[in-house]
C-alpha positions as CSV (number, residue, x, y, z in Angstrom):
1,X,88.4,176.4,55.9
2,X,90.4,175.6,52.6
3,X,89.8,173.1,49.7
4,X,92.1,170.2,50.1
5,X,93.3,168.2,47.2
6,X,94.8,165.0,47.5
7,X,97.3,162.7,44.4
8,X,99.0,159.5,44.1
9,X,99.4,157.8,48.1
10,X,98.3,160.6,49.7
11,X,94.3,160.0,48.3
12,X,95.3,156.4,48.2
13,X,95.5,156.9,52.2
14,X,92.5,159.2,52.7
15,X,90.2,157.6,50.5
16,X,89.2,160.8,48.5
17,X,91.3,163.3,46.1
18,X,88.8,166.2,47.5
19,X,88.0,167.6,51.1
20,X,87.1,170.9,52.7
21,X,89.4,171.5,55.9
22,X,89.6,174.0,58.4
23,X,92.3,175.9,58.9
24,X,93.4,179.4,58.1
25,X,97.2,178.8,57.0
26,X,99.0,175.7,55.4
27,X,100.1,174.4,58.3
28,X,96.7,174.4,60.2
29,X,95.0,172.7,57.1
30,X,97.7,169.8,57.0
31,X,97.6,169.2,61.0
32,X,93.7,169.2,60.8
33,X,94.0,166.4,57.5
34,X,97.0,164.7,59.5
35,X,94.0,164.2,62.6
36,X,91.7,163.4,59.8
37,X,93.4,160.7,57.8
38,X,95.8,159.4,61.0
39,X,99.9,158.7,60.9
40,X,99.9,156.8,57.2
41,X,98.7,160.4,56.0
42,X,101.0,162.4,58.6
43,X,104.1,160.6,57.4
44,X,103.2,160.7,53.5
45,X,103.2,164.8,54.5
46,X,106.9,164.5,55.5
47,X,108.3,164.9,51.9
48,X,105.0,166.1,49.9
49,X,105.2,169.2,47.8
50,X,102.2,171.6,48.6
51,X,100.7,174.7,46.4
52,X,97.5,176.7,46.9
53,X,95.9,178.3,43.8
54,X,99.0,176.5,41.4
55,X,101.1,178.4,43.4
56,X,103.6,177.0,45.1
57,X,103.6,177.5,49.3
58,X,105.3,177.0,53.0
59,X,103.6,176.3,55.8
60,X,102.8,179.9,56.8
61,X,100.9,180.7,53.4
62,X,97.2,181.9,54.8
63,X,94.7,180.4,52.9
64,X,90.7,181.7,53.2
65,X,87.1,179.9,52.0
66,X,88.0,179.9,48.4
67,X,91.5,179.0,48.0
68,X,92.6,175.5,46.9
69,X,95.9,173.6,48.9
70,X,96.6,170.7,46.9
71,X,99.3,168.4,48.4
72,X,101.4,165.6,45.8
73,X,104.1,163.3,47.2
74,X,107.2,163.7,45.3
75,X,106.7,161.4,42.2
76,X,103.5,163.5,41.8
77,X,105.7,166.3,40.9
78,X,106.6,170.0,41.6
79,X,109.2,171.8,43.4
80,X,108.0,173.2,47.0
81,X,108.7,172.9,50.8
82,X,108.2,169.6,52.3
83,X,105.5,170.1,55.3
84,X,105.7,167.6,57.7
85,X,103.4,168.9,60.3
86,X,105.2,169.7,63.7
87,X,108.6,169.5,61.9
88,X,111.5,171.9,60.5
89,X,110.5,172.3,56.7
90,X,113.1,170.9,54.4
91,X,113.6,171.9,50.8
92,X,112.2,169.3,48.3
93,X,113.2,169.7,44.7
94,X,111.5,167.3,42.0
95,X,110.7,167.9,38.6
96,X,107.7,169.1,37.2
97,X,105.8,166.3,36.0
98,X,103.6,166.6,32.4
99,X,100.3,165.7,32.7
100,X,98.1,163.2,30.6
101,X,96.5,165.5,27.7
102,X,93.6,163.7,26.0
103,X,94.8,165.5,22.6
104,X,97.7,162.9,21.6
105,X,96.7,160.0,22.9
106,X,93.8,160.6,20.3
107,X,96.5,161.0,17.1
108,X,97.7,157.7,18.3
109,X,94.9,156.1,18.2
110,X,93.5,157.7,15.0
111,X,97.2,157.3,13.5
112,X,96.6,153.1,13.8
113,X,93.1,152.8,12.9
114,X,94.2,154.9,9.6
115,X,97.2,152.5,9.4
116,X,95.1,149.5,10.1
117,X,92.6,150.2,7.6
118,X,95.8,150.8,5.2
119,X,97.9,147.9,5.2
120,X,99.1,145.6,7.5
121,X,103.2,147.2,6.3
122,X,101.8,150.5,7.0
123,X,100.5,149.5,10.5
124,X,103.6,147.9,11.8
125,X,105.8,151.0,10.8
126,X,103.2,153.3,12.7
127,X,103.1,150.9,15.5
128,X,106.5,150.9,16.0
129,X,106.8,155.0,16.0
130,X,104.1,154.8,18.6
131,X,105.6,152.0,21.0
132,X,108.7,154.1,20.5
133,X,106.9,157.6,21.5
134,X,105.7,156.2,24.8
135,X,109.0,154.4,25.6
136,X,109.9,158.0,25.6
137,X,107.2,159.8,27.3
138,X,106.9,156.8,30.0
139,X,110.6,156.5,30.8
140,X,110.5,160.3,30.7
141,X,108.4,160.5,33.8
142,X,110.4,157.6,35.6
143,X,113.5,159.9,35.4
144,X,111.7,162.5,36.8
145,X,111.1,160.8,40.1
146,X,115.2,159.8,39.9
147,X,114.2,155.5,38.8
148,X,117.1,155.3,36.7
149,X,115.0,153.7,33.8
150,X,117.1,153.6,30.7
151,X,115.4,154.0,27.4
152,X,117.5,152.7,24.7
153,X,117.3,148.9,25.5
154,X,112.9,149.8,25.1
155,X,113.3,151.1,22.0
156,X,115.5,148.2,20.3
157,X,113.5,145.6,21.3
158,X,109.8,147.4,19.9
159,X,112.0,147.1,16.4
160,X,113.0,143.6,17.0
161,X,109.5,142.3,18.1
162,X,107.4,144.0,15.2
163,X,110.3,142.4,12.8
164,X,110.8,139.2,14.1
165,X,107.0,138.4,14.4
166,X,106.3,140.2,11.0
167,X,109.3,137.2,9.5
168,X,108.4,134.1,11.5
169,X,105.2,134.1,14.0
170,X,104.5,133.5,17.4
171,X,108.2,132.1,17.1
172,X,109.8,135.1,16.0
173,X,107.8,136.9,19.2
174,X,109.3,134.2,21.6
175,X,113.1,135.1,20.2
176,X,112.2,138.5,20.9
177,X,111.3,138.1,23.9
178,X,114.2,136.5,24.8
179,X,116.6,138.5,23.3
180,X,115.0,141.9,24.9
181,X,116.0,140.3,28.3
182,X,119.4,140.4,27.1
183,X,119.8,143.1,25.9
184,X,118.6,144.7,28.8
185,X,120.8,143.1,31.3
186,X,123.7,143.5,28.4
187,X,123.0,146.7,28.7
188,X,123.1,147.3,32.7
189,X,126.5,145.8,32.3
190,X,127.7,148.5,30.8
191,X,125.5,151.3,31.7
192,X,126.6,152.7,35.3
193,X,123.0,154.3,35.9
194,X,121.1,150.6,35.7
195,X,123.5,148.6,38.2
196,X,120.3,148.7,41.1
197,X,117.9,146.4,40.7
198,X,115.4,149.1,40.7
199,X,116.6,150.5,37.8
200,X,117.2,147.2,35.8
201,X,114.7,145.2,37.4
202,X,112.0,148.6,36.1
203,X,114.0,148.9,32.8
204,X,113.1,144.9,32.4
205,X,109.6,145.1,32.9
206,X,109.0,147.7,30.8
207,X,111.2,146.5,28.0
208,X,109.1,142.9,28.3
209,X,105.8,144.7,28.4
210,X,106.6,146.6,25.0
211,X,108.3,143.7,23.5
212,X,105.1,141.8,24.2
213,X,102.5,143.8,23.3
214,X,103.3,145.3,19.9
215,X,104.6,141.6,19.1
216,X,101.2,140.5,19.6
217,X,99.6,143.2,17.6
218,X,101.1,142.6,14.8
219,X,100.4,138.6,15.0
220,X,96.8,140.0,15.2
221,X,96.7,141.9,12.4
222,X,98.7,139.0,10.3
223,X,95.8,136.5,11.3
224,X,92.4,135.8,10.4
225,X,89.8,138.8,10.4
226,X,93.5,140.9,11.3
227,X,92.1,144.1,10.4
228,X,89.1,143.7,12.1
229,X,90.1,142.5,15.1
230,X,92.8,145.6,15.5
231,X,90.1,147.9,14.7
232,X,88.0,146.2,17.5
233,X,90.8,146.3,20.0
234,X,91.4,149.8,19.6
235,X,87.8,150.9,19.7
236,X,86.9,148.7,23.2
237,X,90.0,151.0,24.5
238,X,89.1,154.2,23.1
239,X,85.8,154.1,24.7
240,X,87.0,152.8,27.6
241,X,88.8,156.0,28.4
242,X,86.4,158.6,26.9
243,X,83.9,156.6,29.2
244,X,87.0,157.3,31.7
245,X,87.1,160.9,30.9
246,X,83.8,161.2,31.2
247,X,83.1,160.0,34.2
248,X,86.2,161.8,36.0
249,X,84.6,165.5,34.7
250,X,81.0,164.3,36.1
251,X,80.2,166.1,39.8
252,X,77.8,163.1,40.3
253,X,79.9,160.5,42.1
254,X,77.4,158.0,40.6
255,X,77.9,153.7,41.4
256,X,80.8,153.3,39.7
257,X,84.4,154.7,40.0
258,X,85.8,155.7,36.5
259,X,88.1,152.9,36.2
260,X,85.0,150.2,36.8
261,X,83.1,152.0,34.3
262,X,85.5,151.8,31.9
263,X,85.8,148.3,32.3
264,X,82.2,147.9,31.5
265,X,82.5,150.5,28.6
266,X,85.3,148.1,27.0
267,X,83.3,145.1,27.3
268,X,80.2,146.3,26.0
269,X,82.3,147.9,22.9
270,X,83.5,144.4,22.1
271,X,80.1,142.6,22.1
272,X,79.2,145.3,19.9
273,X,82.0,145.1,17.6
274,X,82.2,141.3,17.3
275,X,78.1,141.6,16.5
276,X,78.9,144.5,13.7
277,X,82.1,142.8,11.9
278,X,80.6,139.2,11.8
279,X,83.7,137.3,13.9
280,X,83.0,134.9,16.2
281,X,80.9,136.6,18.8
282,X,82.1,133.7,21.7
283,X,85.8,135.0,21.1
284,X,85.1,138.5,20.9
285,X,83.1,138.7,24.1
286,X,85.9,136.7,25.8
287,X,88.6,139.0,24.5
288,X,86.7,141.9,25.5
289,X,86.3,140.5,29.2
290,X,89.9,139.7,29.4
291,X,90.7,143.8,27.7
292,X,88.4,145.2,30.4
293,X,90.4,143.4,33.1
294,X,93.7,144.1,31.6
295,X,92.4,147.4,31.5
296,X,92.8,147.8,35.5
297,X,96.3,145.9,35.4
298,X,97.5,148.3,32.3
299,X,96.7,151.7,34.6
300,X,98.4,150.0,37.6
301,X,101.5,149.2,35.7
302,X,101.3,152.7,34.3
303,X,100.9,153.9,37.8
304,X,104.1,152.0,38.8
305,X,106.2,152.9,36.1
306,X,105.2,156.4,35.8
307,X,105.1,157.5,39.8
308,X,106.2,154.9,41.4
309,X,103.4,153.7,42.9
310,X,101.3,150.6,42.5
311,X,97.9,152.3,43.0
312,X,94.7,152.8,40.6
313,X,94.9,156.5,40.0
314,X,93.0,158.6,38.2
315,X,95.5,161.1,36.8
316,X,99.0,160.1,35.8
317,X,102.0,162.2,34.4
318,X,102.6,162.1,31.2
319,X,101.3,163.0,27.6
320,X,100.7,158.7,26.5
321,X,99.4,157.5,29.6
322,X,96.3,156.0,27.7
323,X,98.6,153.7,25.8
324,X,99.7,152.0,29.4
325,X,96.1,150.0,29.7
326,X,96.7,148.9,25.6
327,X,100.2,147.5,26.5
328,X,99.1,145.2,28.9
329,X,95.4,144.4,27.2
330,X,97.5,143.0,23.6
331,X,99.0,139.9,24.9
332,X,95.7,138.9,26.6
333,X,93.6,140.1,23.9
334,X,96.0,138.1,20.9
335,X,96.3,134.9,23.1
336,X,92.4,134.5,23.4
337,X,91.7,135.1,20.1
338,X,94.4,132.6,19.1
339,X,92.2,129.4,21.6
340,X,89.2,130.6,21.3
341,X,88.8,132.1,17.5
């Protein structure tokens, strides 16, 4: 009997991260799971990397009451035997990934509400050092997994949408929108590494999503109640993932899964912050609805970007991966604001 521990598809499949099977080596552990879980599971094993104690293992590794075998498909990370159960083991090498560390994501965040609270100049400049430090750390993780996901494109269009919609508006964020599409196919032209469609079709997306959101942050902070509002927007967030955090260190299971609870911990945050700053409390309660469901989308697309995956996981690679939900919950949270305020 071992202590089984389950990332990205693999718990996706299973339906838990955590399970006690018996077995008294690697391989006996993964057969018993593979009769567990059925074929979906079996055949996610064919190319998953799998250490006991951090260690990595093969399929002979004897493992005992209180030893831990935790198994992560490739985009997960590591470099270990694949152990397809039944089958010749074959040599999988992937990078190590780096994962999420609550400790950055929290200089981010301070770094613009300090900004914010400064001037709306002073938040702009940070905002676009940010965008541009999880450009980096996101695209980072998609070249570990091999995507192909060039960078450079990203990080010229964060510049262009913060200026252009500093100079002239919600027009100034269409152009930049616009132009970030081509650039980015400009730039597969000429870049030998981006002529899939994976890779420019992924480098597109995430280019867009950027563009996009710190666009609409700084047409927030140029508006009405701007300084407000951003503060707002970053609190409903922040408490949404220290109720996140929370809730993933908690041995009580509870009602809710972490991301739900989040949800619920963003929405409540807003009503709260549109009672406290004295906007209007319709709009606020609205926008923080539409931030609690962007929420879910921002950790899918992080999830998809990041490993590969479109799932709702709980831990992802990377040292920003808070900063996925607030890409996707900007544009929502700017465009209600904008009918509704």
């Amino acid at each position: 009997m071992a202590r089984l521990r389950l990332f990205a598809g693999l718990r996706q499949v299973a339906g838990t991260g955590r399970a006690e099977i018996p077995g008294d080596s690697v391989d006996e552990v993964l057969r018993a799971a593979s009769a567990t879980y059925g074929s979906e599971f079996e055949r996610g094993l064919g190319t998953a990397n799998v250490w006991v104690n951090g260690e990595p293992a093969t399929g002979a590794t004897t493992v005992g009451e209180d030893d831990e075998v935790a198994v992560l498909p490739p985009v997960s990370g590591g470099t270990a035997e694949g152990l397809h159960p039944g089958h010749e083991h074959e040599d999988v090498a992937v990078d190590a990934p780096v994962m999420q560390t609550p400790l950055l994501p929290l200089v981010a965040w301070a770094a613009l509400l300090a900004s914010n609270i400064g001037s709306s100049k002073w938040f702009a400049v940070v905002l676009v050092g940010i965008a541009g430090a999880w450009v980096w750390d996101a695209f980072d993780e998609a070249t570990r997994r091999r995507a192909g996901l060039v960078r450079w494109p990203a990080l010229v269009a964060i510049v262009g949408a913060v200026g252009a919609s500093w100079a002239w508006s919600s027009e100034g964020l269409g152009v930049a929108v616009a132009l970030s599409v081509l650039v980015v196919l400009t730039w597969a032209i000429f870049t030998q590494s981006m002529h899939t469609v994976d890779s420019a079709g992924g480098t597109l997306l995430a280019t867009v999503v950027v563009t996009v959101a710190t666009g609409s942050l700084v047409l927030i902070r140029l508006g009405a109640h701007g300084q407000s509002r951003i503060a707002a927007f970053l609190i409903m967030l922040l408490v949404a993932h220290v109720v996140m955090w929370l809730r993933l260190g908690s041995e009580d299971a509870g009602f809710l899964d972490p991301h739900t609870a989040a949800a619920i911990a963003a929405l409540i945050a807003g009503v709260v912050a549109g009672v406290v700053w004295e906007t209007s409390l319709l709009a606020m309660v609205i926008a923080a609805a539409a931030v609690a469901a962007a929420f879910m989308a921002g950790r899918a697309f992080g999830s998809a970007l990041r490993t590969g995956e479109l799932y709702l996981l709980e831990t992802l690679p990377g040292f920003l991966v808070p900063l996925d939900a607030a890409l996707l919950a900007a544009p929502i949270y700017w465009v209600v604001l904008a009918m509704v305020a």
